[in-house]
MIKEKOL-18044 format. One line per field, with one value per residue: x, z, y of N, C-alpha, C in turn; residue in one letter. Coordinates in steps of 0.05 Angstrom, whole numbers, plus 5000, padded with zeros to 4 digits. Layout:
N
n.px = X; ... $
n.pz = Z; ... $
n.py = Y; ... $
ca.px = X; ... $
ca.pz = Z; ... $
ca.py = Y; ... $
c.px = X; ... $
c.pz = Z; ... $
c.py = Y; ... $
drenkol = A; ... $
! end
This chain:
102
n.px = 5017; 5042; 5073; 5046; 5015; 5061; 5077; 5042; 5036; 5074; 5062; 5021; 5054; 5083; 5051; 5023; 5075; 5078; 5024; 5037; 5089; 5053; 5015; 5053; 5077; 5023; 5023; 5059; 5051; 4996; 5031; 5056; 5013; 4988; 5035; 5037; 4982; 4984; 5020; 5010; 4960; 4988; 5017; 4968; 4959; 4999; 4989; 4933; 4950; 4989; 4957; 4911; 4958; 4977; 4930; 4914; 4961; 4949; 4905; 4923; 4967; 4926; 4899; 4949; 4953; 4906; 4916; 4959; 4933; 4900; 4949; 4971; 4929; 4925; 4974; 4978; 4927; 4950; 4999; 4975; 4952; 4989; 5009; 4976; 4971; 5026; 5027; 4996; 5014; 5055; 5027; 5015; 5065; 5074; 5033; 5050; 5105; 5089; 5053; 5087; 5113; 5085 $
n.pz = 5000; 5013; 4983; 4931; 4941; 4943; 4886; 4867; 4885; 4858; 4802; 4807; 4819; 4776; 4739; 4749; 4746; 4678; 4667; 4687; 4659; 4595; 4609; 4614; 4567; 4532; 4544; 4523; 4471; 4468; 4481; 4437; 4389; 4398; 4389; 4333; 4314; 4324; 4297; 4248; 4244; 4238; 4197; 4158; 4159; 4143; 4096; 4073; 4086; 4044; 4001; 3997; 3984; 3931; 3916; 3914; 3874; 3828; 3815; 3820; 3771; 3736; 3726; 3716; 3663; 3638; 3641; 3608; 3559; 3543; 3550; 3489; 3458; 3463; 3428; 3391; 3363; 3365; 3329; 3283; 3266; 3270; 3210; 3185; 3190; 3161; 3109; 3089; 3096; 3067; 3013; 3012; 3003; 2954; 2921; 2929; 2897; 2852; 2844; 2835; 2796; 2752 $
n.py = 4976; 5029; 5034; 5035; 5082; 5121; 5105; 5132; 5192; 5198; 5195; 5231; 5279; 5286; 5289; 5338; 5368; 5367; 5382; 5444; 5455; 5445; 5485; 5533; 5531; 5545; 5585; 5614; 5600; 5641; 5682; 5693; 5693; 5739; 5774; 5764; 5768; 5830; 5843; 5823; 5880; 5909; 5918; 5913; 5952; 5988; 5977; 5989; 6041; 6042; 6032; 6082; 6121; 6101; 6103; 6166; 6185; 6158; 6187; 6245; 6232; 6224; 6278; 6297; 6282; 6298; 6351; 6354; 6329; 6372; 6411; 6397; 6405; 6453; 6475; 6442; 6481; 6531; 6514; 6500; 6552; 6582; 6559; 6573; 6630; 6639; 6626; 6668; 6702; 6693; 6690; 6737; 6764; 6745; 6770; 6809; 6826; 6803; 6852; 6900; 6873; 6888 $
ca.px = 5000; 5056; 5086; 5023; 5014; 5088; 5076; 5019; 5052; 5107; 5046; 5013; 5071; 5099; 5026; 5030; 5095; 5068; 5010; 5050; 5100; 5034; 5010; 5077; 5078; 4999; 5023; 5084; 5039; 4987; 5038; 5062; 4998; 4981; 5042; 5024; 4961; 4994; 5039; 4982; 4940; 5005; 5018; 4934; 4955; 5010; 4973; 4915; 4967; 4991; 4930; 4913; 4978; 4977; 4898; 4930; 4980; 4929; 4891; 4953; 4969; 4901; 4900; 4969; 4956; 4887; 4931; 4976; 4923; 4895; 4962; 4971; 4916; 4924; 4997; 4965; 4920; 4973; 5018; 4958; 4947; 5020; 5017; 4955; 4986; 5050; 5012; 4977; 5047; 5075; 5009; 5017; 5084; 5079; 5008; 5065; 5124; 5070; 5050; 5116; 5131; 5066 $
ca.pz = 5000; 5012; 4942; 4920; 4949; 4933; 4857; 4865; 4892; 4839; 4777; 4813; 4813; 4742; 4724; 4753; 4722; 4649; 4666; 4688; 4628; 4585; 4614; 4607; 4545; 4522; 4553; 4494; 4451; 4466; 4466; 4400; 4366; 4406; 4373; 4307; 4306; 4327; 4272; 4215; 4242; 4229; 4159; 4155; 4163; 4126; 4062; 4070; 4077; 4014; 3978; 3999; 3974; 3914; 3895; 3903; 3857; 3808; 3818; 3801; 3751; 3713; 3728; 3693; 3627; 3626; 3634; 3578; 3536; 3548; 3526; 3461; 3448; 3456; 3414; 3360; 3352; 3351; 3300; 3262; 3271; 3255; 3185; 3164; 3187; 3147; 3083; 3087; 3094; 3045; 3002; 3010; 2985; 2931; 2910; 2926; 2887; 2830; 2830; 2835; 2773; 2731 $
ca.py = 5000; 5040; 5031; 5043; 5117; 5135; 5109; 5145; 5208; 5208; 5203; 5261; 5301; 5279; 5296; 5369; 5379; 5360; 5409; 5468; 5454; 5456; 5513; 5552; 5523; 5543; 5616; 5628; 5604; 5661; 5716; 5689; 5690; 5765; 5788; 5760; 5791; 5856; 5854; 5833; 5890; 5938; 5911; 5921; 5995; 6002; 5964; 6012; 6072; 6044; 6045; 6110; 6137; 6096; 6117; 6200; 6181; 6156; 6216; 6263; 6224; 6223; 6304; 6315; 6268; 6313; 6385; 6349; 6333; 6405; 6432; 6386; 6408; 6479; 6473; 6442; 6499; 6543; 6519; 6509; 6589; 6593; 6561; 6599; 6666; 6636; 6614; 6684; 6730; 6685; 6695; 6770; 6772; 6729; 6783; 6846; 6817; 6805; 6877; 6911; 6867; 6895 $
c.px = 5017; 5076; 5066; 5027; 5041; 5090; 5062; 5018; 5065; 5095; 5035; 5027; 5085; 5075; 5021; 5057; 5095; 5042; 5017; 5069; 5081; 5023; 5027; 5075; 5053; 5010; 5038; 5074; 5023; 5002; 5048; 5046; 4988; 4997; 5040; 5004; 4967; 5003; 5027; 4971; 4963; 5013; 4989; 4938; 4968; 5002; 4961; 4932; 4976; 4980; 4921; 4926; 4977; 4948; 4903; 4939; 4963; 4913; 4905; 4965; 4943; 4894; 4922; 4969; 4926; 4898; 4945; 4972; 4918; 4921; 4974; 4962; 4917; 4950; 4988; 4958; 4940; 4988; 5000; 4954; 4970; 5027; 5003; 4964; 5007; 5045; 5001; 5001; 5057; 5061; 5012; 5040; 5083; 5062; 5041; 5079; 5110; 5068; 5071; 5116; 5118; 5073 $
c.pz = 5000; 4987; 4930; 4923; 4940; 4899; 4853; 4856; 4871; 4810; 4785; 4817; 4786; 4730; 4724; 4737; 4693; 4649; 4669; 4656; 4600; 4574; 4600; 4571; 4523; 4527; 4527; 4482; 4441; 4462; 4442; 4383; 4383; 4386; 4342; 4300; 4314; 4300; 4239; 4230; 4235; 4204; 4142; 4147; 4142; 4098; 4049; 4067; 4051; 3995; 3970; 3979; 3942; 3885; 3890; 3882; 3830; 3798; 3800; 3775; 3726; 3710; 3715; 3671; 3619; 3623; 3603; 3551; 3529; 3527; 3497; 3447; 3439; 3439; 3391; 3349; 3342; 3325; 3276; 3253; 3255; 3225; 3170; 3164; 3163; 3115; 3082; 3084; 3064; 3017; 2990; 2994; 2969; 2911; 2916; 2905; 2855; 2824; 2827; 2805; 2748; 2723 $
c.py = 5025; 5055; 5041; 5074; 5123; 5133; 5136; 5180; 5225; 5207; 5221; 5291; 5297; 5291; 5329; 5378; 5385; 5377; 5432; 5467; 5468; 5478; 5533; 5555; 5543; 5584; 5624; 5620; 5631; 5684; 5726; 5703; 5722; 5778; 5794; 5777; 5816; 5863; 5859; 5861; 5917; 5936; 5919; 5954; 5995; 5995; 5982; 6037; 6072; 6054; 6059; 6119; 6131; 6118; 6152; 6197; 6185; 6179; 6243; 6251; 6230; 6265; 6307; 6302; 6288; 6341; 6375; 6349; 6362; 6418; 6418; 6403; 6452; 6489; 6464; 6471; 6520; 6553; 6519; 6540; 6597; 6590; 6570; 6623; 6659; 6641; 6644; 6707; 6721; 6691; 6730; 6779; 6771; 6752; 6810; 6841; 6818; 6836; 6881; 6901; 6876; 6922 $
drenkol = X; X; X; X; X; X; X; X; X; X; X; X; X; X; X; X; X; X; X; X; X; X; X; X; X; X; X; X; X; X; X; X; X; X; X; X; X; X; X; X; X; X; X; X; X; X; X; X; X; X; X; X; X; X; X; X; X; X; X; X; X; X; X; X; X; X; X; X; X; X; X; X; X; X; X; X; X; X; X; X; X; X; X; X; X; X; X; X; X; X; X; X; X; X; X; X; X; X; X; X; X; X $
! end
């Protein structure tokens, strides 16, 4: 009986030991998986800060290809302007040069 209670004893303390272990154990798990989810929810940010920044970008971007078109567009006109004035001097001469020569 004696043997008995001392086995007994020495599986009830082997048994506590393998539960505290556990425990300890079950504990660095949790602050693992705390930090983990700390760290996704700061990658979460900086994704979205991305996005953000990215979708500006986009924004500014689509605003200076529309100024660009804008001034294509207003340079075309221009030189168009410029080779009718041209065509119209050169026109004039060509009508002076004529008289003069009558």
């Amino acid at each position: 009986a004696a043997r008995l209670q001392k086995e007994t004893a020495s599986l009830r303390r082997e048994l506590e030991e393998t539960a505290k272990a556990r425990q300890e154990e079950t504990a660095g798990l949790r602050e693992k998986l705390a930090a983990s989810r700390t760290e996704i929810e700061e990658i979460q940010k900086k994704a979205e800060e991305g996005e953000r920044a990215v979708s500006l970008l986009q924004e500014e971007k689509s605003t200076a290809l529309s100024r660009v078109s804008a001034l294509e567009a207003q340079l075309s006109e221009a030189e168009r302007q410029l080779r009718v004035e041209r065509e119209a001097a050169q026109r004039e001469k060509e009508e002076g040069e004529e008289s003069s020569q009558k």
